[in-house]
C-alpha positions, 0 to 999 in steps of 0.5 A: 555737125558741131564736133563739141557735140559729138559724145561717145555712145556708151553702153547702159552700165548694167548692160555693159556689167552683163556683157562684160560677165558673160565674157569672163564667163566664157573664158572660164569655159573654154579654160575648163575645156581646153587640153594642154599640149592638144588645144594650146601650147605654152612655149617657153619664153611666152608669156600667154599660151599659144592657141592652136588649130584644134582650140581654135576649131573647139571655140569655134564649136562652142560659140556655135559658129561654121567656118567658110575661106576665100583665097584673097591672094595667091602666088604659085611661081613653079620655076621660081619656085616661091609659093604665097597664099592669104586666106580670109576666114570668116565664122558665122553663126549657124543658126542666123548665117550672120558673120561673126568674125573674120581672120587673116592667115599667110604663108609662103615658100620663103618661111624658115621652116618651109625654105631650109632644111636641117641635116646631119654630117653624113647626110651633107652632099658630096662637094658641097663646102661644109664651111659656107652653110650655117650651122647648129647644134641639138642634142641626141642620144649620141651628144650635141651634134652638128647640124647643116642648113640646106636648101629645100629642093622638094619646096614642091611638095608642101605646097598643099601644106603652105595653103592649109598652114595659111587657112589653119592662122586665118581659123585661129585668128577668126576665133580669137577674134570671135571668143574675145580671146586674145588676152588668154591666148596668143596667135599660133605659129607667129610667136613659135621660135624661128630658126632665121638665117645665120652666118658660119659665124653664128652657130646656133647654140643650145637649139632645142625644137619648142615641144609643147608639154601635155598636162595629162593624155586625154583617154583614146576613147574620149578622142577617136574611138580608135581600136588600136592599143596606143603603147604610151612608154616615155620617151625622152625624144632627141630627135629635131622635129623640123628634120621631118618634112613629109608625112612618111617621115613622121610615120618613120620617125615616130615608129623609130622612136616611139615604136608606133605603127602608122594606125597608132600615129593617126589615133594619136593625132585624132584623125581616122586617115592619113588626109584628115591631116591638117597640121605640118609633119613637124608640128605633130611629131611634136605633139607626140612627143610631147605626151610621151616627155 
């Protein structure tokens, strides 16, 4: 075929004028619908709201779409230990069954916040030489206090939480690609501040965990329908989310700090049982405390 023949397809202008209006249209919808610091956060330094699983499964619903995963790849070295998945979602439309969309989500072991954990003083084990591990400083009630990066020897036990955070981008991928959304929103996780490897040298100053602020508490009943008083007293928390790697430490961090109850914990976060859980121990420490900023 002669390429000089070749001419681009456009689209008829009053077709293309609909189509183009019925995409802003759903933009105003999903703004309308979305709860700050519940659906999206803004991270500080960004320039567009970060879509989160919650949205992403709201946009989803709007646009009358069901999700289905397929593990493309999967690495599970348990004497290494190093853990990779890539998962596939695709959204197809209830009604037809047609594929709408389809994301891609990753994850492994090596990821700063699954690799490292961070620790106070007291809490560095006994020989280990303080002056060969990095370092930061947060502040806490007590004042900026150092803090020390270890190894995380209990990799073992996020495995489940390495899969379900991979499924979680691959959602929030398929929906921004679905919603036609990615002017509004950017991916999730990706573009949250990362707290890479650093010498003694580069002591990281000034670090505070992003947490995601909340415009207003959406009313418990309109969330769960749960039956526990939730005790909303602001509190200003200084604790550093990524410390919290299980979800026994989110209940005690958050009856620490927050004196919640774990019945209180899980109406917060929308879910009725601790396996409803879907996000990491961190990430809702931080959406708690967030509402409460």
């Amino acid at each position: 075929m002669d390429k000089e023949n070749i001419s681009l397809a456009l689209p008829n202008e009053e077709q293309f004028r609909q189509d183009i209006q019925a995409i802003n249209r759903f933009q105003q919808v999903v703004h309308a619908n979305m709860v700050k610091g519940q659906d999206y956060g803004v991270i500080p330094g960004t320039q567009k709201p970060t879509l989160l699983k919650p949205g992403a499964e709201k946009i989803a619903k709007l646009l009358g779409l069901a999700d289905q995963y397929e593990i493309l790849e999967k690495e599970e070295n348990w004497d290494k230990p190093f853990f990779h998945y890539l998962v596939s979602c695709k959204l197809m439309s209830v009604v037809s069954g047609i594929v709408i969309s389809e994301g891609l989500g990753e994850c492994n072991s090596m990821e700063s916040k699954y690799r490292w954990r961070w620790v106070f003083p007291s809490d560095v084990p006994q020989g280990m030489e303080r002056d060969k591990l990095a370092t930061r400083e947060i502040n806490t009630k007590r004042g900026r206090t150092k803090q020390y990066r270890l190894e995380n020897e209990d990799i073992y036990s996020q495995v489940n939480t390495i899969l379900k955070m991979s499924k979680k981008r691959a959602l929030v991928d398929a929906a921004l690609s679905a919603g036609r959304l990615s002017n509004v929103f950017t991916q999730d996780v990706e573009d949250l501040p990362n707290i890479e490897a650093t010498e003694k040298s580069e002591v990281t100053r000034g670090f505070e965990s992003p947490e995601v602020p909340v415009e207003q508490k959406p009313d418990i009943k309109d969330v769960s329908e749960a039956t526990t008083k939730i005790d909303v007293t602001r509190v200003v928390p200084t604790r550093d989310a990524e410390s919290i790697n299980t979800i026994t430490g989110l209940f005690q961090a958050c009856h620490t700090d927050f004196k919640l109850q774990p019945k209180q914990v899980l109406a917060e976060l929308n879910v009725r049982v601790q396996s409803e859980i879907t996000e990491l121990p961190a990430d809702c420490y931080r959406r708690i405390a967030a509402s409460r900023a």
